[in-house]
Every structure is written in C-alpha cells, then in structure tokens.
VOPAVEX-409626 format. One line per 3 residues: for each residue y negated, x negated, z of C-alpha. Coordinates in pm, 1 decimal. Layout:
BEGIN
Y,X,Z | ...
% end
This chain:
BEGIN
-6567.4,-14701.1,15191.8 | -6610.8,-14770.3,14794.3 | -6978.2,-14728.8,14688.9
-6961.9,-14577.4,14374.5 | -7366.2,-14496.8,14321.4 | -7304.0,-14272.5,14055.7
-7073.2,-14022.5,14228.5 | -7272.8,-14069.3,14579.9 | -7563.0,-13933.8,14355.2
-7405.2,-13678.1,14194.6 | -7342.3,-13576.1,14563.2 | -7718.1,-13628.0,14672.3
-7717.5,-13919.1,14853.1 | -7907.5,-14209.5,14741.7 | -7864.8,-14604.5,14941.6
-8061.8,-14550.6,15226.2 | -7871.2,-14204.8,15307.5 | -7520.5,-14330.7,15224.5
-7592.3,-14632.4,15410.4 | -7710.4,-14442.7,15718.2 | -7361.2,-14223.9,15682.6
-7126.8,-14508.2,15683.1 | -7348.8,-14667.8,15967.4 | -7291.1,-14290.0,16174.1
-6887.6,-14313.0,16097.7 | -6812.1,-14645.6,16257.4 | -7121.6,-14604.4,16533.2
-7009.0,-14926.0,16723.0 | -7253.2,-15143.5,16870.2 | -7549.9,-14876.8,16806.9
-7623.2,-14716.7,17107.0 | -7909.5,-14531.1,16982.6 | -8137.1,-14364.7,16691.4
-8368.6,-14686.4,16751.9 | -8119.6,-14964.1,16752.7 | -7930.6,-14813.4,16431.6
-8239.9,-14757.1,16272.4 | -8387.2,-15150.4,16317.1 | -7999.5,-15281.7,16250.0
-8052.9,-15094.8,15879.6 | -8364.8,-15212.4,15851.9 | -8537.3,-14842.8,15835.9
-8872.6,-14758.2,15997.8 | -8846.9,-14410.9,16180.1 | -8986.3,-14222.9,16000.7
-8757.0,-14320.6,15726.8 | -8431.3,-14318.8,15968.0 | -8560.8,-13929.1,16040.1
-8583.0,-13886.6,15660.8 | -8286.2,-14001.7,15636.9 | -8077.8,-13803.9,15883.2
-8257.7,-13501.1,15812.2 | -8128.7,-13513.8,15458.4 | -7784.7,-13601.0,15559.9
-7754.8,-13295.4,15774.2 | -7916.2,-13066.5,15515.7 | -7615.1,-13167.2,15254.6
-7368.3,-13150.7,15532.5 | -7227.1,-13522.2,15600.6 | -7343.3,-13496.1,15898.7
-7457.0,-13250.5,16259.9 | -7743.6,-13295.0,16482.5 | -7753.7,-13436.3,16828.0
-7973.7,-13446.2,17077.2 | -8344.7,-13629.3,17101.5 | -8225.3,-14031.8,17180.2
-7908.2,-13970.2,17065.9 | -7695.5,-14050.9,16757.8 | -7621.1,-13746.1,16512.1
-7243.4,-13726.5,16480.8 | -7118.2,-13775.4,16101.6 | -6872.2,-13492.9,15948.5
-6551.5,-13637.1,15838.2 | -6555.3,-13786.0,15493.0 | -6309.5,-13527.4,15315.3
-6444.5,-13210.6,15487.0 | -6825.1,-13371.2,15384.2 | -6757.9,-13405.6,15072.4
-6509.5,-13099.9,14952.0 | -6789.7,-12898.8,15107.2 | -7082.1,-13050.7,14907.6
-6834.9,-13033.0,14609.6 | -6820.3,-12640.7,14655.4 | -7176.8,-12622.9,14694.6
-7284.4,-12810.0,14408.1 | -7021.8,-12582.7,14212.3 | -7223.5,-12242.2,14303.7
-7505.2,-12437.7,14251.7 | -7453.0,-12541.5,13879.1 | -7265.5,-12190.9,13807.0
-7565.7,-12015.5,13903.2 | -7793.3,-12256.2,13667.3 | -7573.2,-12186.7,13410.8
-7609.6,-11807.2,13444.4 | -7947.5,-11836.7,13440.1 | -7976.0,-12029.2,13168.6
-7730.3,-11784.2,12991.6 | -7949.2,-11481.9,13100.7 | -8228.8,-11728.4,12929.5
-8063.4,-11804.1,12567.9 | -8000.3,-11364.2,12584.0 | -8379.9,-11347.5,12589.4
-8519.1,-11608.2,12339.6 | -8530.0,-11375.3,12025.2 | -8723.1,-11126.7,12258.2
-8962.3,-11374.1,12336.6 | -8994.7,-11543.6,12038.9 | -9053.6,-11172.5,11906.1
-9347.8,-11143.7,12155.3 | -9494.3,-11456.9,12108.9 | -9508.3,-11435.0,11741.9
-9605.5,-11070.1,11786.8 | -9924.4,-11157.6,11949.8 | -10031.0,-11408.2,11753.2
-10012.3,-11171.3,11450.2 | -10177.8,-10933.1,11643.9 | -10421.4,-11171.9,11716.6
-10516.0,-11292.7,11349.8 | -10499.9,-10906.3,11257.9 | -10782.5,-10797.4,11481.0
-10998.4,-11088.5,11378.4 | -11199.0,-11072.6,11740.2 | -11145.3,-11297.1,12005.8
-11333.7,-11298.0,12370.4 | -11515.4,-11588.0,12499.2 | -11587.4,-11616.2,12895.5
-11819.9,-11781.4,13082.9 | -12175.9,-11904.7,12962.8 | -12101.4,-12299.1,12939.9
-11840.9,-12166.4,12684.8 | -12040.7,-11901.1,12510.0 | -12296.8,-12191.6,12485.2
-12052.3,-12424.2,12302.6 | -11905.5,-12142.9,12058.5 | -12255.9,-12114.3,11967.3
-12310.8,-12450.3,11906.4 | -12042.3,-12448.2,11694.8 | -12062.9,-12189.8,11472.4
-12401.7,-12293.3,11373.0 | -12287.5,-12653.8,11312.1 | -12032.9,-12512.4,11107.3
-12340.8,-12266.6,10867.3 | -12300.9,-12400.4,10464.6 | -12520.0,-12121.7,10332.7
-12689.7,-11835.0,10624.0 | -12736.8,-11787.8,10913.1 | -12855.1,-11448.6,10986.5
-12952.8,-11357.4,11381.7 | -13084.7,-11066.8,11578.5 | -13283.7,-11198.1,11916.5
-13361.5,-11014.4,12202.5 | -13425.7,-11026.3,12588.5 | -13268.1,-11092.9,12843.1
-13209.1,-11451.0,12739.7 | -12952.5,-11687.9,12916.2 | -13148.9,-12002.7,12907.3
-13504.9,-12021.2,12967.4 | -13699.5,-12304.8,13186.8 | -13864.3,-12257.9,13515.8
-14153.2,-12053.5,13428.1 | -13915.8,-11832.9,13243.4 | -13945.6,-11882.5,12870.1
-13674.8,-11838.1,12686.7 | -13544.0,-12208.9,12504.7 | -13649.0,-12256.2,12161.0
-13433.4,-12098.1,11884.1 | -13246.0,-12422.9,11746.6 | -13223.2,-12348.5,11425.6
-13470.0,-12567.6,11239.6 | -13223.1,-12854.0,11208.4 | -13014.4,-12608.4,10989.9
-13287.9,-12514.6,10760.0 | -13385.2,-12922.4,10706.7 | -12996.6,-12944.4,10547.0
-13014.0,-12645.6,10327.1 | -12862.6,-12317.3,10561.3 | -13109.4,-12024.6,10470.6
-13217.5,-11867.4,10858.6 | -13316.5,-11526.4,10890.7 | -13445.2,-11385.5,11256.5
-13529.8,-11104.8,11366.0 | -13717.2,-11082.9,11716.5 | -13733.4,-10808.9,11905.0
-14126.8,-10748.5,12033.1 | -14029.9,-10767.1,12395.1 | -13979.3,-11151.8,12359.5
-14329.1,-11208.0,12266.0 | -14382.6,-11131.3,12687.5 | -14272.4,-11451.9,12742.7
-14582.8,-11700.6,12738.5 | -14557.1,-11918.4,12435.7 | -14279.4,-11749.0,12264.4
-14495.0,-11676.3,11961.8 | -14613.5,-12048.9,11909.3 | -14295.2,-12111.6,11893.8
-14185.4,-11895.5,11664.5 | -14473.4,-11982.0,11444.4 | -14367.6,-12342.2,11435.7
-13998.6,-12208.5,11343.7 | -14177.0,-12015.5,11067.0 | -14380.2,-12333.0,10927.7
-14055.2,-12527.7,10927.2 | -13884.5,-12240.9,10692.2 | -13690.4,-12003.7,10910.5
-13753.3,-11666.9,10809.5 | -13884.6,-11471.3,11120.0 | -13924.3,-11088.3,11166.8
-14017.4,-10855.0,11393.7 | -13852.2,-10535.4,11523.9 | -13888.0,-10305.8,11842.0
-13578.2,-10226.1,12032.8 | -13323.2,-10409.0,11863.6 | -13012.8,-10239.7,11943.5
-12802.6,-10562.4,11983.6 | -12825.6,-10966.7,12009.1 | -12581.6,-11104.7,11737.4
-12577.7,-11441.4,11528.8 | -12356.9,-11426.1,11235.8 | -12261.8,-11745.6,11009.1
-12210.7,-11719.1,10632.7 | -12164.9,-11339.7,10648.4 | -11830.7,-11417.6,10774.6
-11817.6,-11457.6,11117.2 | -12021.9,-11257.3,11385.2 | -12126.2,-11387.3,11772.8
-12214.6,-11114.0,11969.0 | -12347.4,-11248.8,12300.4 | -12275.8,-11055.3,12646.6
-12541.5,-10785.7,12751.3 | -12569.6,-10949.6,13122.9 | -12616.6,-11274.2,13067.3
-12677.3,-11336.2,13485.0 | -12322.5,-11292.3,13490.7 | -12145.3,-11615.8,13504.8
-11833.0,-11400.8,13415.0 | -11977.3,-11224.1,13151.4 | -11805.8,-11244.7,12829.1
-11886.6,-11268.4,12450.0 | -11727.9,-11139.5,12105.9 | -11675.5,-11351.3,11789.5
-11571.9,-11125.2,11510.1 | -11419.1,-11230.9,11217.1 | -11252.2,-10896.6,11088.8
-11333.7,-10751.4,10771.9 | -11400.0,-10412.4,10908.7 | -11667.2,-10507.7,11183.2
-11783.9,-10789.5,10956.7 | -11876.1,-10489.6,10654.5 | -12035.2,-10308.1,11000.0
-12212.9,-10605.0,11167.5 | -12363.4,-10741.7,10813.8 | -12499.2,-10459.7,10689.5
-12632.4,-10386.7,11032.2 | -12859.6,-10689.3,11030.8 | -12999.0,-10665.4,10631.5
-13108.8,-10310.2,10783.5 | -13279.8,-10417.6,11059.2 | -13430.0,-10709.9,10851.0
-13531.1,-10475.1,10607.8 | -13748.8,-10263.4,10816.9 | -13883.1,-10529.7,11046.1
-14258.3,-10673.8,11042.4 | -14251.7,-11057.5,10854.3 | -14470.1,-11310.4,11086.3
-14535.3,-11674.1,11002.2 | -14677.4,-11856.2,10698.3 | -14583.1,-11769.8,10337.0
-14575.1,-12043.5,10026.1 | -14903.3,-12013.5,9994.3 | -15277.0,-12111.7,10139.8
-15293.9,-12262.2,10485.5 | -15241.5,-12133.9,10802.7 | -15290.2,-12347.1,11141.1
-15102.5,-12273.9,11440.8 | -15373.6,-12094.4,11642.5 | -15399.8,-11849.4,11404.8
-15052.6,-11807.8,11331.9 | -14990.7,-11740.8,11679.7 | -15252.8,-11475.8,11692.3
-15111.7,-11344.9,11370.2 | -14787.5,-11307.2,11514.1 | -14934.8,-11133.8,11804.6
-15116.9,-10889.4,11606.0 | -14804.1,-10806.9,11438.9 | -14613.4,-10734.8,11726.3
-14880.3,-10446.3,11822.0 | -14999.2,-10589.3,12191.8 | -15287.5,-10494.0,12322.5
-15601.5,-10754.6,12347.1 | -15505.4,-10762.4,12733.5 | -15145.6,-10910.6,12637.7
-15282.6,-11117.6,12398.8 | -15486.7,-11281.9,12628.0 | -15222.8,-11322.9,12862.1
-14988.9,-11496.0,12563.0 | -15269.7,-11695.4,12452.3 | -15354.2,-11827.4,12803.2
-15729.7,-11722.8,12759.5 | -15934.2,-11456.7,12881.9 | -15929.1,-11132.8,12738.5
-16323.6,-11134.5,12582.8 | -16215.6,-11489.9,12421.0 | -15876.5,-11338.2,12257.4
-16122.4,-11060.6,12118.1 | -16358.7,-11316.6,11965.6 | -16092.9,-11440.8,11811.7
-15947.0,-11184.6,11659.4 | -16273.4,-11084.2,11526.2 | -16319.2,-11432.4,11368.7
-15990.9,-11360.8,11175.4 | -16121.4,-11003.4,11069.1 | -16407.7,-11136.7,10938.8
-16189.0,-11444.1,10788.4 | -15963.1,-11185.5,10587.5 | -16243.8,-10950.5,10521.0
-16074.5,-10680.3,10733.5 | -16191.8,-10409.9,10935.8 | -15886.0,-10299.3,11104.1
-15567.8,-10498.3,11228.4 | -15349.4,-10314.4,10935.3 | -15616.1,-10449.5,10688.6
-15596.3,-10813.5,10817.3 | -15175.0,-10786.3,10844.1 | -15254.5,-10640.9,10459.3
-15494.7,-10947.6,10394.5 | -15206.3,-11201.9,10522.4 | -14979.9,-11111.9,10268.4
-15187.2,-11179.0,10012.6 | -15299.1,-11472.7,10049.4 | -14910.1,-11586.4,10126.3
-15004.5,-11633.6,10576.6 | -14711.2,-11384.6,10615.5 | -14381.1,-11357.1,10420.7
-14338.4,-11066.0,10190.5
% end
C-alpha cells in the first residue's frame, strides 16, 4: 500500500494507526493483540489507542478480548470515510455560512454596548479585593480634590475593630486639596478621633456630620466611588460614576453636607497638641463624658477634669463657648 501521509491524514489516520491497519490486512504471523502489538513496537495501551481509533473512523470492526480486530476492505474503508468527511465539512461550511449571516448583528451589539456603556458613565465593581484596588486607584490618579463622605460600617478595620486609617495624607504632601466629612458614629470606634486629629495636623480638611446619608469618595469633581452598603458581603458590589448627570447630583451633594458639618482639627493658627485635639474633636461630635472616657481610654472623672482644664484654658463656661473659643484662636477650621 502507498503511504501518502498527507491523504492518510486528511482521512484521520496518523503512522501509528495506518501502520496498525496495514499490519490488520495481511495478519500473517500475528496470532494475537499482544504479538502484533510488540512486532509494531506499540505498548498496549497505545495498540488499544490505536484500534479504538481505527474502528471509530471505520477501517476497521471489533473482535473479541485476545483476538485480532478484523480490518474493513481498503475501498469500502475509505469511500466511507470519504462520505463522512463530506457531511462533515458541508455541515462546517453551513455553519460558518449561518456565522458570516450574523456578523453585522453582532458587530451591531457589540458596538451597541459599548456605546451604551460610555453613555451611562457608571460601571459596577464586585468583590472587596477589587473595590479596594479601584480605590487605590482613583486616589493615585487625584491632580487637584479629593472630596469624601465616611461612615460606618467600614470594610477594613484590625482586630479590635477600628476602622484603618483614612490614607489620604500622602495626597495632601503632593498638593491634592482633601476634604472629609465623618459621620459621628465613627468616633465609637476607640482611637478614631486621634486619628483623625493627626489627619487634620497633616492638612486634610476634616468635618463632622450626623447620619450621613451615603459613603462616597469622588476625585477631581469628576469621578464618584460609591462603596457598597454591606460591606460583609464578599459579593457586594460598588458604583464608579462618571456621568455628568449623577456627577452635577453627587458633587453638589457633598459641598452640602460639607457645608453644614462641624470643622474639627487645628486651624493656621496657635498650637494645638494631640491630647487636646482629640478631646476637641470629641466635644464636637456631642458624646457624652461617659463616651469620652471610653474613647479616651480613661475613666470618666479624669475625662471630666480634662475637659474642665480646656474650659478654663479657652475661658469658656459651656462646651459651645469653648467650640466658639477654638475658632478663634485658629484650633478648629473655620
């Protein structure tokens, strides 16, 4: 038999197969599956590869176990693989007929949704390693403001529960003006108003509100983060907004609540350490001396001495008078 390897493939045979198929046609001197196999130098699980093959493409017709499959005769094999490989490339062709009828429909689609995409300007994030990274990245990418609303529940926090630090300081250091705006319920968290304060003395902006009615960062007044409401859900999903109509919603949203909110940390002026901007910031937030104790880490009699000592330092004799006193003397932002 002629071995020409190119038509033999085009029939679906490669060496070991056609080899195995002359072998099966002139089956002298091989008694059996094990003796053929070893005299074409094929392990067994190879020589079952191989015969399992040959039947499915029709060269050739099972047999019993120990016994030699019997091979189909040469012209019937191979008219009848011809055939088959005939309906086979007619139906490819159909499909790939019924394929070039669709492209402009979904071309259409696909450059449909894109445009429908960049039209509506939002675009959902999932997952809180991702929301995490956007994050990152839209703050990396600040050249003039940052403006953010913060509130509880927070997604990061460390064992004892306090929420991480606000990174925003680096931004400030290369020139991004940051405004925040914290809602009153964060100052639970032990801490949380230190750290503020030390935010404050590095030249973010801070504020304080009660019941902010959303979490949102937005960049440049351009582009607006607003972070899921269940952060516990690993799921949970965020917005970033870029659309002119939410943006002229979502900016204006934040210079109101900025507007109206309490300013905490030290002004341009006079000197302010961090004990007392901590208590300063407490004050502000209107806790009781119990929760200021409980922020401070001290006991509740000590947290009232102390608050007295910064009466009597601003020459005030309520809490409104001292906030009143602050401001003057630059311990609090206008």
């Amino acid at each position: 038999m002629r071995k020409n390897a190119a038509d033999w493939q085009a029939l679906g045979l490669d060496g070991k197969e056609l080899g195995l198929y002359e072998a099966l046609l002139n089956p002298t001197g091989h008694r059996d599956p094990e003796a053929l196999a070893a005299a074409l130098a094929l392990t067994p699980a190879q020589f079952d590869e191989a015969c399992a093959r040959l039947e499915k493409l029709g060269f050739i017709r099972s047999a019993p176990a120990g016994r030699l499959p019997a091979a189909v005769s040469p012209a019937i094999a191979i008219r009848n693989r011809i055939h088959l490989r005939k309906a086979e490339l007619l139906r490819t062709s159909a499909e790939l007929e019924t394929l070039t009828a669709s492209v402009g429909r979904l071309a259409a689609e696909m450059l449909g949704g894109m445009a429908a995409a960049r039209t509506t300007g939002i675009e959902t994030v999932r997952g809180r390693l991702a929301i995490a990274e956007r994050v990152a990245s839209l703050l990396a990418s600040a050249t003039s403001r940052v403006s953010l609303l913060d509130r509880p529940p927070y997604a990061a926090s460390d064992p004892a529960g306090t929420p991480a630090p606000l990174a925003v300081g680096d931004l400030v250091a290369r020139g991004v003006e940051v405004r925040v705006v914290v809602d009153r319920e964060g100052l639970s968290f032990p801490g949380r108003a230190r750290g503020l304060g030390e935010l404050a003395g590095q030249g973010v902006q801070i504020r304080l509100a009660a019941d902010l009615p959303t979490k949102l960062i937005t960049v440049d007044d351009q582009v607006t983060l607003l972070p899921p409401t269940d952060v516990a859900d690993p799921t949970a999903a965020a917005l970033v907004v870029s659309d002119a109509l939410l943006g002229n919603a979502l900016v204006p949203l934040f210079e109101a609540v900025w507007e109206r909110s309490m300013p905490i940390g030290p002004g341009g002026s006079g000197e302010l350490d961090h004990e007392r901007s901590e208590l300063l910031t407490l004050l502000a937030s209107g806790l009781k001396d119990e929760a200021i104790a409980r922020r401070l880490g001290v006991h509740v009699h000590t947290a009232r001495r102390r608050i007295s000592r910064l009466l009597v330092e601003l020459n005030a004799e309520t809490r409104f008078q001292a906030g009143v006193q602050a401001l003057r003397r630059g311990w609090l932002t206008p």
